[in-house]
ZAVOLO-719880 format. One record per residue (C-alpha): residue number from 1; residue in one letter; x, y, z. Coordinates in steps of 0.05 Angstrom, whole numbers, plus 32768, in hexadecimal, padded with zeros to 4 digits. Each point is the difference from the previous one (the first is absolute). Layout:
% ZAVOLO-719880
{resi NUM | resn A | xx X | yy Y | zz Z}
...
% end
This chain:
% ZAVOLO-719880
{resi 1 | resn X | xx 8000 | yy 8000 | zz 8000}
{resi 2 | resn X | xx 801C | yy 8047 | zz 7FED}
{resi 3 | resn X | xx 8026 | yy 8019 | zz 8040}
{resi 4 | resn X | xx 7FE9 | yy 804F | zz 7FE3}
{resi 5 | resn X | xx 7FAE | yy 7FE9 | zz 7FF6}
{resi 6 | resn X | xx 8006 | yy 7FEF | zz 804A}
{resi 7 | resn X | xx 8024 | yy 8037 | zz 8019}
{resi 8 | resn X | xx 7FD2 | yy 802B | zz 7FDD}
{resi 9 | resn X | xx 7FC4 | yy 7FDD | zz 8018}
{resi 10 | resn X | xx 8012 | yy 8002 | zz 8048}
{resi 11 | resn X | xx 8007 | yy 8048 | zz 7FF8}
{resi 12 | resn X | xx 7FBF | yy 8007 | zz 7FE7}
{resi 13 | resn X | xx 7FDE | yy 7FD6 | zz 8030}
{resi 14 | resn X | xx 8028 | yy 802B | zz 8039}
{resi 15 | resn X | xx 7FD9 | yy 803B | zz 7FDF}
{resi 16 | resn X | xx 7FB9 | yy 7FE4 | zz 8007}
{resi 17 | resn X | xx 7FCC | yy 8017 | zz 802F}
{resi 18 | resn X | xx 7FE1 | yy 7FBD | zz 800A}
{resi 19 | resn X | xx 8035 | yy 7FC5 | zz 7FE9}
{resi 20 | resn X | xx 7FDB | yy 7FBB | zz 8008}
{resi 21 | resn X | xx 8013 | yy 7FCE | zz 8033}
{resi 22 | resn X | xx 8024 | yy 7FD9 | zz 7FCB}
{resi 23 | resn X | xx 802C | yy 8048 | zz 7FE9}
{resi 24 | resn X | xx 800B | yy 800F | zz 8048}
{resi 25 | resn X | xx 8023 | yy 7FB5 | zz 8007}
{resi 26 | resn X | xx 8027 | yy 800C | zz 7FC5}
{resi 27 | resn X | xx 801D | yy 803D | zz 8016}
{resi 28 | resn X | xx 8013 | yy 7FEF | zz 8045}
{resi 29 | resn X | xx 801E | yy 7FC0 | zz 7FDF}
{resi 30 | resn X | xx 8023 | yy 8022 | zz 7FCF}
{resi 31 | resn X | xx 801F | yy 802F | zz 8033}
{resi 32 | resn X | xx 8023 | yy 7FC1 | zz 802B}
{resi 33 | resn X | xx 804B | yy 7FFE | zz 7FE6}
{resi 34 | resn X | xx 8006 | yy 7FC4 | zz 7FD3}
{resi 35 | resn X | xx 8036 | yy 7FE1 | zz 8035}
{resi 36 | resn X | xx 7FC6 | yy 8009 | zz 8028}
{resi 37 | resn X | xx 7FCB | yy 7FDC | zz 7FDF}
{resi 38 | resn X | xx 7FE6 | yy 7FBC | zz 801C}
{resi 39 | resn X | xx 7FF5 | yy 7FCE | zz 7FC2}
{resi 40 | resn X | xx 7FBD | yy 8009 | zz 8014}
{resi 41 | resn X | xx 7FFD | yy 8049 | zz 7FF7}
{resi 42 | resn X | xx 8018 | yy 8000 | zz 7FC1}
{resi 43 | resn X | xx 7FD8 | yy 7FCB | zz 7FE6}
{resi 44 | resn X | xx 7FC8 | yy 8028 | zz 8017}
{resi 45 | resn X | xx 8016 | yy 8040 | zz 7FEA}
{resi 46 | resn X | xx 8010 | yy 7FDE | zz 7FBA}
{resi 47 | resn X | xx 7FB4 | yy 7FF1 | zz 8000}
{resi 48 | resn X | xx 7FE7 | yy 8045 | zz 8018}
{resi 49 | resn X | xx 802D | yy 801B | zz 7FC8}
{resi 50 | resn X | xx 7FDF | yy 7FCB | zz 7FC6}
{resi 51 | resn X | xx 7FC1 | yy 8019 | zz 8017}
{resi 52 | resn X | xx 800C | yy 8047 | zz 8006}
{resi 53 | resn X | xx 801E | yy 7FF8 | zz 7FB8}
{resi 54 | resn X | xx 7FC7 | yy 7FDC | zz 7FE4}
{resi 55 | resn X | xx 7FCB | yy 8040 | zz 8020}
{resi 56 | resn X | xx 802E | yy 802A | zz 7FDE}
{resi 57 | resn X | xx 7FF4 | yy 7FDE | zz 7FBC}
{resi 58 | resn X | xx 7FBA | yy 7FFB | zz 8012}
{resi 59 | resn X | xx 7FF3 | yy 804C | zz 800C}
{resi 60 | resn X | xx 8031 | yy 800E | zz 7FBE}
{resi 61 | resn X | xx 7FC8 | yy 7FD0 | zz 7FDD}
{resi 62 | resn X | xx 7FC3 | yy 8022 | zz 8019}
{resi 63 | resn X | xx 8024 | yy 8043 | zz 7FF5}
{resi 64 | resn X | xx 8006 | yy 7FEC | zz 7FB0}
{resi 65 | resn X | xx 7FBA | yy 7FE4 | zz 7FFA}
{resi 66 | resn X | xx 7FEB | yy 803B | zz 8025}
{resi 67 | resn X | xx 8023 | yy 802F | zz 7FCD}
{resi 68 | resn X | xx 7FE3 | yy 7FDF | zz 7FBC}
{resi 69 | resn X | xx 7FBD | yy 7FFF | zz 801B}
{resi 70 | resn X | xx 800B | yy 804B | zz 8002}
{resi 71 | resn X | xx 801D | yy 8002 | zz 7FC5}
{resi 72 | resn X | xx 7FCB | yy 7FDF | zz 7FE4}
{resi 73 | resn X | xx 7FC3 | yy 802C | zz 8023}
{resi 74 | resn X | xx 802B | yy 8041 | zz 7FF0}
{resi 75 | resn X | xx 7FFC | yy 7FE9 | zz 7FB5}
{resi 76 | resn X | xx 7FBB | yy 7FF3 | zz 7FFD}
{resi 77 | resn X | xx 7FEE | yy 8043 | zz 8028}
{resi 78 | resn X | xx 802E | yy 8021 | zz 7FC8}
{resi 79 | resn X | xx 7FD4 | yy 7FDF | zz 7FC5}
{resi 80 | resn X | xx 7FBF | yy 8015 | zz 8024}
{resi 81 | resn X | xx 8015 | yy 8043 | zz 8008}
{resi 82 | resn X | xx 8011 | yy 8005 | zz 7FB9}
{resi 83 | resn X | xx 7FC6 | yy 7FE2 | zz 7FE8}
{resi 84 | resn X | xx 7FD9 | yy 8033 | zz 8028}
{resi 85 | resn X | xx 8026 | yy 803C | zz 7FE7}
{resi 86 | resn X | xx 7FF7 | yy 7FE1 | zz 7FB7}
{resi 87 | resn X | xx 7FB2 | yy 8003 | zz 800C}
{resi 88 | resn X | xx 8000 | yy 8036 | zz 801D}
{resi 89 | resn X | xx 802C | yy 802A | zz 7FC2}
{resi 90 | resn X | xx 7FBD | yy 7FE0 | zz 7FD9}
{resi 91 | resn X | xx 7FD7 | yy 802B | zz 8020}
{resi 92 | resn X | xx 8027 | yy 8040 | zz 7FF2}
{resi 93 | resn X | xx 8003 | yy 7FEB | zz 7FBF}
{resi 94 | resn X | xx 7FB6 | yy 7FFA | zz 7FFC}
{resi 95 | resn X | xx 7FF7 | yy 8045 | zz 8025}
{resi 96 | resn X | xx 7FDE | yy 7FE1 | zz 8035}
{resi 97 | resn X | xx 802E | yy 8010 | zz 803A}
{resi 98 | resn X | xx 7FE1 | yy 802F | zz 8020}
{resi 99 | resn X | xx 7FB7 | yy 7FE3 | zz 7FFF}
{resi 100 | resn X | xx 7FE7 | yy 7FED | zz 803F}
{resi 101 | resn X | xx 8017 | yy 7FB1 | zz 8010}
{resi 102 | resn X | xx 7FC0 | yy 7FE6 | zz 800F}
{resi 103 | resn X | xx 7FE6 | yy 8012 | zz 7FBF}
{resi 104 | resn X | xx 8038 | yy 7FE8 | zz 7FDF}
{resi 105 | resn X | xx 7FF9 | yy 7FBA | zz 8028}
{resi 106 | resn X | xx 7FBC | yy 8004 | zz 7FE8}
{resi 107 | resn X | xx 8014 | yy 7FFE | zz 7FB4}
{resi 108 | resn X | xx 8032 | yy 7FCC | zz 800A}
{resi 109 | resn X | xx 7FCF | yy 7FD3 | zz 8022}
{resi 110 | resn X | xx 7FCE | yy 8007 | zz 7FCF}
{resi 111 | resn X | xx 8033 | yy 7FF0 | zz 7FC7}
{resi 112 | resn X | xx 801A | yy 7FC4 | zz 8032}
{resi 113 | resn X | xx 7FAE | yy 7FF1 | zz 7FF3}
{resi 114 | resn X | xx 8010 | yy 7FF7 | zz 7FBD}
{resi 115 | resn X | xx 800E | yy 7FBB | zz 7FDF}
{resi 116 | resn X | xx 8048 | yy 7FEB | zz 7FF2}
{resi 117 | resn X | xx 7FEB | yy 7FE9 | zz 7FB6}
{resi 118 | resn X | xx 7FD3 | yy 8045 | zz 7FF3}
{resi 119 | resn X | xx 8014 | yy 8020 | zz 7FC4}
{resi 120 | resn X | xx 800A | yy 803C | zz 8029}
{resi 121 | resn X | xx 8049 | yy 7FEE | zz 801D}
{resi 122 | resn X | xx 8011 | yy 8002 | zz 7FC0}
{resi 123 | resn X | xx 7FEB | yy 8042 | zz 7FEC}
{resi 124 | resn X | xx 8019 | yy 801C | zz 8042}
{resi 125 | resn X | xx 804B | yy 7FDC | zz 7FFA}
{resi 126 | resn X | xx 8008 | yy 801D | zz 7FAD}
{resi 127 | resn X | xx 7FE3 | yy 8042 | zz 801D}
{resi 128 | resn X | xx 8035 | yy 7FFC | zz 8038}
{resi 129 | resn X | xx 8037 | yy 7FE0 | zz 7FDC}
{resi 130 | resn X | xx 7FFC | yy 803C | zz 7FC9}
{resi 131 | resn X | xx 8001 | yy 8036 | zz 8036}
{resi 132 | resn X | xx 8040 | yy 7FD9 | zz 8026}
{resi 133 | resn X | xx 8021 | yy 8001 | zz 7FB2}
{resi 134 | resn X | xx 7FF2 | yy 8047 | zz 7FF5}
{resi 135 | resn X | xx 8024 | yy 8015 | zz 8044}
{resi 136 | resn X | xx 8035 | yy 7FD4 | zz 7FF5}
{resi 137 | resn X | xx 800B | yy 8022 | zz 7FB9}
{resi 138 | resn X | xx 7FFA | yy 8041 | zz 801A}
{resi 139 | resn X | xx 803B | yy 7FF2 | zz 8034}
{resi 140 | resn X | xx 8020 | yy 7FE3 | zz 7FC7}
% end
C-alpha cells in the first residue's frame, strides 16, 4: 500500500470533525512507532487501512456517478432551455409577443385541438417555413 496515500489519509482523518470508530483506530494505530507495534496491531491496522482504502474508492465512485448524473441533468436543462427560447423567438417572429399569455395559450390549445393529419398543419408549416426563409435571406 502507498506509504504517501496513507500519510495523506491519516492527515485527513486527523482533520475531521467526526472520524468513525474505525478512522479513530486507524489513527491511534498508525501513530504507535512501528518497533512498537504488536503483530496484532499491525495486522489490525493493515485491516483498518484496507478498509479505509476501499471507503475511499467508494466515495471516489459515488463522487463520479454523482458528477455524470449532473452532467447529464445539466445537459438536458440546457436543451430545454433552448428549446424554450426557440419557441419563444416564434412568437416574436409572429408578432405575438406582447399579447396577453392566456390568450395566446388559448390559440395554441385550440390548434393542439386540431388533428395531426388536418390539412391545416400543412398550410400553417409552408406558411411558416416561407416566413423562417425570408428572414434567413434577409440576414443573408
Amino acid at each position: 500500500m502507498s506509504e504517501q496515500w496513507l500519510v495523506n489519509r491519516v492527515q485527513y482523518i486527523k482533520g475531521l470533525k467526526n472520524p468513525s470508530a474505525t478512522q479513530k483506530t486507524l489513527v491511534e494505530l498508525y501513530e504507535i512507532p512501528e518497533g512498537q507495534r504488536t503483530p496484532t496491531n499491525t495486522k489490525h491496522l493493515t485491516t483498518l487501512i484496507k478498509a479505509e482504502r476501499a471507503a475511499d474508492k467508494a466515495a471516489s465512485a459515488q463522487r463520479a456517478a454523482k458528477k455524470v448524473l449532473t452532467e447529464d441533468q445539466a445537459k438536458k436543462r440546457k436543451e430545454r432551455t433552448n428549446k424554450l427560447v426557440q419557441l419563444g423567438a416564434l412568437f416574436e417572429v409572429a408578432g405575438l409577443d406582447n399579447h396577453n399569455p392566456a390568450a395566446l395559450l388559448g390559440v395554441l390549445l385550440k390548434a393542439a385541438e386540431v388533428s395531426t393529419d388536418d390539412q391545416k398543419w400543412d398550410i400553417w408549416a409552408d406558411q411558416g417555413q416561407m416566413v423562417l426563409n425570408q428572414r434567413k435571406n434577409a440576414r443573408s
